[in-house]
C-alpha positions in Angstrom: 4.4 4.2 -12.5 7.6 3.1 -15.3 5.1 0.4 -17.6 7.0 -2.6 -18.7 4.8 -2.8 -21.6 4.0 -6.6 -20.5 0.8 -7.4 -18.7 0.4 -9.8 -15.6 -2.3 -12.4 -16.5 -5.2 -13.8 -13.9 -2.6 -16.5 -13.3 0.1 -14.9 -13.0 -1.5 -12.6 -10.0 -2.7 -15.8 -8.6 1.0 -16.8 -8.2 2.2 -13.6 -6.9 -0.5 -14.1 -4.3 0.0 -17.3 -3.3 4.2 -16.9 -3.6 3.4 -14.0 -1.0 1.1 -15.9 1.5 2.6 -19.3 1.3 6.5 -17.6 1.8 5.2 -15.7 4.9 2.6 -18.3 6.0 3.0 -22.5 6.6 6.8 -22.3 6.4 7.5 -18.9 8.6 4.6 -18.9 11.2 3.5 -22.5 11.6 5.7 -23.3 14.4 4.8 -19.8 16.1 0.8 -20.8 15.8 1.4 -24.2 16.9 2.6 -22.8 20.4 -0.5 -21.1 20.9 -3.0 -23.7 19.3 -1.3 -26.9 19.6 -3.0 -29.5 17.5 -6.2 -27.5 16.9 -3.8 -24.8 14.7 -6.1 -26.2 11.7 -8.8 -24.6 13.1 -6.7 -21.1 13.3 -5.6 -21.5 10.4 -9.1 -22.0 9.1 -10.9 -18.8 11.3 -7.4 -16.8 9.6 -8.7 -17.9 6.2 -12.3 -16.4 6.7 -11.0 -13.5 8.2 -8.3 -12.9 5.3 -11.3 -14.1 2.6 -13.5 -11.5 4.0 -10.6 -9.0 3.8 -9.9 -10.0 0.3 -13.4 -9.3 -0.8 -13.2 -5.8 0.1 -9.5 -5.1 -1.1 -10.5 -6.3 -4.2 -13.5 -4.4 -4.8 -11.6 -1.3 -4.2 -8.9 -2.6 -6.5 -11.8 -3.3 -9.1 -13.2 0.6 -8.8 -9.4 2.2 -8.2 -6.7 -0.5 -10.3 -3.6 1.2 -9.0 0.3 0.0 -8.5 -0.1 1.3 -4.8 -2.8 -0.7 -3.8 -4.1 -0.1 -0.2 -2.1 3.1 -1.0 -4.2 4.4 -3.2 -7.8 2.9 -1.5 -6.9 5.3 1.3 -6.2 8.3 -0.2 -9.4 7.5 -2.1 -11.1 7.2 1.4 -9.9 9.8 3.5 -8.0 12.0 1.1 -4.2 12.8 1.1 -3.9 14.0 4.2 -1.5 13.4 8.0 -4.1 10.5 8.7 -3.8 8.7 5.3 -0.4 9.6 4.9 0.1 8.3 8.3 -1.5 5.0 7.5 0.0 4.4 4.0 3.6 5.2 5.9 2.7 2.4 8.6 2.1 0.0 5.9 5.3 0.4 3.9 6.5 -0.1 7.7 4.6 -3.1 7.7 5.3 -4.7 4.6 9.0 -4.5 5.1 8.8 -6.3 8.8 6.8 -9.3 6.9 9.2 -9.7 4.1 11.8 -9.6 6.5 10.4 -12.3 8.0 10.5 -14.0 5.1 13.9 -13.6 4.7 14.7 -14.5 8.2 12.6 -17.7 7.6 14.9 -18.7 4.2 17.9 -18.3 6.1 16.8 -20.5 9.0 16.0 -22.8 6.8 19.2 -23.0 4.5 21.1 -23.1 7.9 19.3 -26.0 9.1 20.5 -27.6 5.7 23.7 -27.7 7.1 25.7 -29.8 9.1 24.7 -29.3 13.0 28.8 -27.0 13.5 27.6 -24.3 11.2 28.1 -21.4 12.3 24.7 -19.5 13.3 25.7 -16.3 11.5 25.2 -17.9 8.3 21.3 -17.4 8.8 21.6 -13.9 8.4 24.0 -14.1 5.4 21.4 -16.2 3.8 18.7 -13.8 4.6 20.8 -11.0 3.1 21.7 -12.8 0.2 18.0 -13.8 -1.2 17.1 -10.1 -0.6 20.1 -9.1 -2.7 19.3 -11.8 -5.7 15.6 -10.5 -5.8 16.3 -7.1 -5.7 18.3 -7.5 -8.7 15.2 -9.4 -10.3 13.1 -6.6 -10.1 15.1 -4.2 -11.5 14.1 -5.9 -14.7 10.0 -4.9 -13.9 7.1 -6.7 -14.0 7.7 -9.0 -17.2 10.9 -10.6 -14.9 9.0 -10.8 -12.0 6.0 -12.6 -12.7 8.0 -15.2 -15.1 9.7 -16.4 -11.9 7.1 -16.3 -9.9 4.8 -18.8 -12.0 7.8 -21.2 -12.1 8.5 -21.0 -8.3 4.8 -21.0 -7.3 4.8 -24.1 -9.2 7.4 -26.3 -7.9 6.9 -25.3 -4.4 2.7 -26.2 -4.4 3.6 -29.2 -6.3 5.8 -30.4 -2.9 3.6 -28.9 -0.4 0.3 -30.8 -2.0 2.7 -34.2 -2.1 3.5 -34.0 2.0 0.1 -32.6 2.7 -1.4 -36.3 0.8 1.1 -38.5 2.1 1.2 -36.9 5.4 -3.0 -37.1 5.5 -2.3 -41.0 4.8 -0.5 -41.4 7.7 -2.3 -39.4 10.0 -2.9 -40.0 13.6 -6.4 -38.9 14.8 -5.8 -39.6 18.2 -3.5 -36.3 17.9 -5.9 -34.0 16.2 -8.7 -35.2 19.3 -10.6 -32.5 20.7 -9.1 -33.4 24.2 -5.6 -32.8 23.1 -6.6 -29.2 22.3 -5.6 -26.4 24.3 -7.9 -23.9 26.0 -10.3 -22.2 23.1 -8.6 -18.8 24.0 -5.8 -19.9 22.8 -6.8 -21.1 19.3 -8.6 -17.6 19.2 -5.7 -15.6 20.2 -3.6 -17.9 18.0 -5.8 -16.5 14.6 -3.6 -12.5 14.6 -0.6 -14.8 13.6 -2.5 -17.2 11.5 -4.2 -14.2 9.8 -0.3 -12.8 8.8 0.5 -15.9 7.1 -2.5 -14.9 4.5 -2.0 -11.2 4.7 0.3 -11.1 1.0 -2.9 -11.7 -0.7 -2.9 -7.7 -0.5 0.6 -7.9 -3.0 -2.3 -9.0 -6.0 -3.7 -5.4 -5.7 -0.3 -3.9 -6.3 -0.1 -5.4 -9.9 -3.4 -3.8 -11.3 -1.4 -1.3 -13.7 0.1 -4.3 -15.3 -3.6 -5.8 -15.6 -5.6 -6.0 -18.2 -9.2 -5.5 -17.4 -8.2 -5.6 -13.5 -12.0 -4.5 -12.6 -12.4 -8.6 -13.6 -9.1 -9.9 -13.2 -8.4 -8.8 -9.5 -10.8 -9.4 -7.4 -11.0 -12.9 -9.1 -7.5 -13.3 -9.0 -7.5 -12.3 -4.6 -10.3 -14.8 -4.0 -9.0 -17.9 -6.0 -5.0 -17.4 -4.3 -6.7 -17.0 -0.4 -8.8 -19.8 -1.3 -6.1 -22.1 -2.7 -3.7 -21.1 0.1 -6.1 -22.0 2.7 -7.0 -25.7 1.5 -3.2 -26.1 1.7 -2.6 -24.7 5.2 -5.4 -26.6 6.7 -4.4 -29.7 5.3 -0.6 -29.7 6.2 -1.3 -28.6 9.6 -4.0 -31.7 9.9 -0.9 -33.4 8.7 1.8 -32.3 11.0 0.3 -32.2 14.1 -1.3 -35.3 13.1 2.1 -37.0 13.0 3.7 -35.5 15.4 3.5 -34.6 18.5 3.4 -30.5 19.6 6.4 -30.3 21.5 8.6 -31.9 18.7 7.3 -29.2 16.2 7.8 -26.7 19.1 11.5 -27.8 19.5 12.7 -27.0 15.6 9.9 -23.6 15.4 11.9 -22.0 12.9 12.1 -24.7 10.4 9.0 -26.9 11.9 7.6 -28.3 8.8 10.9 -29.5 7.5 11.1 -31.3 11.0 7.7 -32.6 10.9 8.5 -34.6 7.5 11.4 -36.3 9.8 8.8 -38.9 11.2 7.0 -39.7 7.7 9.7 -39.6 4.9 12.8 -39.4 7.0 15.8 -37.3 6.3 15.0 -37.0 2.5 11.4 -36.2 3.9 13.3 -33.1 6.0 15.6 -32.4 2.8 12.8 -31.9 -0.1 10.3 -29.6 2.4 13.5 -27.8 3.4 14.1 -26.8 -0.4 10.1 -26.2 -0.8 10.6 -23.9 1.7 13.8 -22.1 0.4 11.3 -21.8 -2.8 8.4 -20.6 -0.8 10.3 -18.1 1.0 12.3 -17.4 -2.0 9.2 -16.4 -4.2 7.6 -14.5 -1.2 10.6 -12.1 -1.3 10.5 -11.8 -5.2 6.5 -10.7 -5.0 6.7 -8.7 -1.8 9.4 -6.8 -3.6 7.4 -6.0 -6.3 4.7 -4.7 -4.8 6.8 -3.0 -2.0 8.4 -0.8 -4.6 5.2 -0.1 -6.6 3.9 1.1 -3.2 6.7 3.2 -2.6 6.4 5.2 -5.8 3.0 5.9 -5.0 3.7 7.2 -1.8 6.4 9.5 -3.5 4.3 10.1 -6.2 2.1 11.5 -3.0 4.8 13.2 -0.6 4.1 10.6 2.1 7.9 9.8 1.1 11.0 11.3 0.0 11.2 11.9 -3.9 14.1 9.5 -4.7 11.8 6.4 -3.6 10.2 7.1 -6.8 13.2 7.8 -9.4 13.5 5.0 -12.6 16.6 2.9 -11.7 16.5 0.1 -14.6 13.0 -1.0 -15.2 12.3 -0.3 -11.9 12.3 2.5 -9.0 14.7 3.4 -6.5 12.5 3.0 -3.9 13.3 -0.9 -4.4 16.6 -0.6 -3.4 16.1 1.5 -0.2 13.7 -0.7 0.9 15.9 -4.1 0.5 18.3 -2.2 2.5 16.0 -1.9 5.3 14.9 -4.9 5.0 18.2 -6.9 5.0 18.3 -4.7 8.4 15.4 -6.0 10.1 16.0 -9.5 9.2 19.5 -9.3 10.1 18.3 -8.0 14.1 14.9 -9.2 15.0 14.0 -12.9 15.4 10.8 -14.7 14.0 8.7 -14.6 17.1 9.0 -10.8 17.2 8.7 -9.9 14.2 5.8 -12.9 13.9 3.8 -10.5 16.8 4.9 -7.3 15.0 4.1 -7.4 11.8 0.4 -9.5 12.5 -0.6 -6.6 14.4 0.3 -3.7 12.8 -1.2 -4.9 9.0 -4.1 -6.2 11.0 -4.5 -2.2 12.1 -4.0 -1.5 8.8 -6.6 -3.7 6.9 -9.0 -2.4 9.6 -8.3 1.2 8.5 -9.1 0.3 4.7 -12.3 -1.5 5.6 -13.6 1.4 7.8 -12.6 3.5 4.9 -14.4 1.1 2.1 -17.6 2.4 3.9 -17.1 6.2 2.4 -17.1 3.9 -0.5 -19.4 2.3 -1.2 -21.8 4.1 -3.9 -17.9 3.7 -6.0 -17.3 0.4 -5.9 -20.6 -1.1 -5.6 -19.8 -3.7 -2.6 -22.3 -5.8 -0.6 -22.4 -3.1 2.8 -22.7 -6.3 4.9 -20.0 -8.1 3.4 -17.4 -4.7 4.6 -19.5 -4.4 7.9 -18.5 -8.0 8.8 -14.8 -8.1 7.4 -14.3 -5.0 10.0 -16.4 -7.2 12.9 -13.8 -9.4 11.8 -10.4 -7.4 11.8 -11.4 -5.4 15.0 -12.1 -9.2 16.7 -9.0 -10.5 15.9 -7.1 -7.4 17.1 -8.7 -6.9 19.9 -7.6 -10.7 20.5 -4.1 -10.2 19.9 -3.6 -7.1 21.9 -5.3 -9.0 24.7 -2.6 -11.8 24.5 0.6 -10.0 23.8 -0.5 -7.5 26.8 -0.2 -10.8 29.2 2.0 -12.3 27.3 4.7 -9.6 25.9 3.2 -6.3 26.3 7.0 -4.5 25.3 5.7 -6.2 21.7 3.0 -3.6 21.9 5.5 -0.6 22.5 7.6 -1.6 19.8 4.0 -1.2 17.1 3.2 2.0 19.0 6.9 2.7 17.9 6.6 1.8 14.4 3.2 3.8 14.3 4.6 7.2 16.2 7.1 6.9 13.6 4.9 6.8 10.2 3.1 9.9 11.9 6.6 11.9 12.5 7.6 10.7 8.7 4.3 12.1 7.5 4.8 15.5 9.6 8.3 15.8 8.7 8.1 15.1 5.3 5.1 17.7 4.9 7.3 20.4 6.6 9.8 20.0 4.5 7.6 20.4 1.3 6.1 23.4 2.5 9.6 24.9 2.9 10.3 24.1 -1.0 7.1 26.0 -1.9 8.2 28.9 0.5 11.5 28.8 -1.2 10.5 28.7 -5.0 7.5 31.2 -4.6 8.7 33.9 -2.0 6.0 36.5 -0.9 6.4 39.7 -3.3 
């Protein structure tokens, strides 16, 4: 991996953690929760955070014993070798972690068109969503040092609004709403915690920054704990105080910009304007993390042969991989809608943190890791999967094709790719 010759500080991964979850979590997926859970989406939100804490614990111990730019990458070659399975898995989750941070994108541009006056054309959603990639692509093609200075800054102003609406929206708080009667049937909350799980799943991004650590054996672990933990306080209490002032279906009816909407009733259109522009700072800094670490994962994967050579040639401070992967991002974003993507991507990296877990347990004379800690964080993935699967087969089961889809096509990537490189060794070294 290029160096910068700058290092990212426990804070600074902190921010990139919580610029990742909070980008992809209370602004994007919010709405989509809230039409499973209703006004008990705290408690999702809540059972996500465990889940994604219990997660975290084991990502980072393997981050601690193996500090590498390609994160979960790396944790499963170190697992199960570099081989079709790992390869396999490591392609899915590049897959993966494009589909969230096109969400992300798609979430900034709904929320710059709802800026708007109500004649705006629709299109302009995507051209925002294309033009945040584009801006943060060009970002990271400065490295690390340019990266994690905006990050801190954006982090910053976008926590400091969030905390102010979660207080003043706690003030005014109905409890009636947030009754137990008003709840919907328990499934629901439970099936509810795949998509509540996503909006915590960047936390992985933290891992991706180890190179540019120093002493990440402390610093990460440390640094994945404190941003879930943070990010979850904040969840919980802004949905308590969303669905404590309003009613479901009037988050419902504005999903893809809901907490914007949901200041309406408390600050009134100035309430709407500032969370809007928290939110065009959340998503914004979500992009400029994910970004980061999508390109350091690409390298790695290069570096490996799960992926074609050029992902991992310098461009700038950075890799070229960056750039081919904004591209298919800006496609994703610019063809899929929230929900689906919402449904895709919580699936898929739930597979994949499920994978890296089982894996950990191969592990654990390396890293040293409490065995019951990893035993329950996979009761815990394999739970909320199981969940999930059970819901979008009643609910959407052509979801479930379209992540068999993305999965068939990591495994024809890996088999391809592997062909192909046995070919160049045939070439260069002919029998005599």
């Amino acid at each position: 991996m290029h160096r910068s010759g700058s290092q990212v500080s426990f804070w600074s991964a902190v921010s990139m953690g919580i610029g990742a979850m909070v980008g992809a979590g209370i602004f994007a997926l919010l709405g989509q929760a809230g039409a499973m859970a209703g006004s008990a989406v705290w408690i999702s939100f809540l059972i996500g955070g465990v889940v994604a804490l219990l997660s975290g614990y084991s990502i980072g111990r393997l981050g601690a014993r193996y500090p590498s730019a390609g994160g979960v990458v790396e944790y499963l070659v170190q697992a199960f070798g570099v081989g079709r399975f790992s390869g396999t898995m490591s392609v899915m989750m590049y897959i993966g972690s494009l589909v969230a941070v096109s969400l992300v994108a798609r979430t900034f541009g709904s929320y710059a068109h709802a800026m708007l006056p109500g004649n705006t054309p629709s299109w302009l959603t995507e051209l925002f969503a294309v033009a945040i990639v584009l801006l943060f692509m060009m970002i990271n093609l400065d490295g690390a040092r340019a990266m994690a200075r905006i990050e801190n800054l954006v982090v910053l102003v976008k926590m400091l609004v969030l905390v102010g609406f979660a207080i003043i929206g706690l003030i005014f708080v109905d409890l009636g709403r947030l009754a137990p009667s008003t709840y919907p049937p328990e499934s629901m909350i439970f099936y509810s915690v795949a998509v509540t799980f996503f909006a915590y799943e960047g936390f992985r991004i933290v891992s991706n920054a180890a190179e540019d650590m120093e002493a990440p054996e402390r610093t990460l672990p440390r640094a994945i704990m404190t941003a879930i933990g943070l990010v979850m306080a904040v969840y919980v209490a802004i949905a308590i105080a969303v669905f404590g002032n309003l009613p479901p279906e009037r988050v419902l009816e504005a999903q893809d910009f809901a907490l914007a909407e949901a200041a309406r009733p408390i600050l009134g259109n100035l309430g709407f304007q500032i969370v809007a522009v928290a939110a065009l700072f959340a998503t914004a800094s979500a992009i400029n993390a994910s970004l980061y670490s999508v390109t350091n994962v690409t390298y790695r994967l290069a570096t490996l042969g799960e992926l074609p050579r050029a992902f991992g040639k310098p461009i700038r401070h950075s890799r070229e991989g960056l750039v081919v992967s904004s591209a298919l991002i800006i496609l994703l974003a610019s063809f899929f809608d929230l929900s689906q993507i919402a449904a895709i991507g919580a699936l898929s990296m739930l597979i994949i943190h499920l994978t890296v877990h089982l894996g950990h347990l191969r592990l654990l004379r390396e890293t040293r890791a409490m065995p019951a800690m990893i035993v329950v964080a996979i009761l815990a993935n394999a739970a909320t999967i199981g969940l999930g699967v059970y819901h979008l087969a009643r609910s959407a089961p052509w979801l479930l094709l379209w992540i068999a889809m993305f999965f068939l096509t990591a495994f024809v990537t890996e088999v391809l790719l592997h062909r192909l490189a046995g070919r160049e060794i045939n070439t260069r070294c002919p029998e005599s």
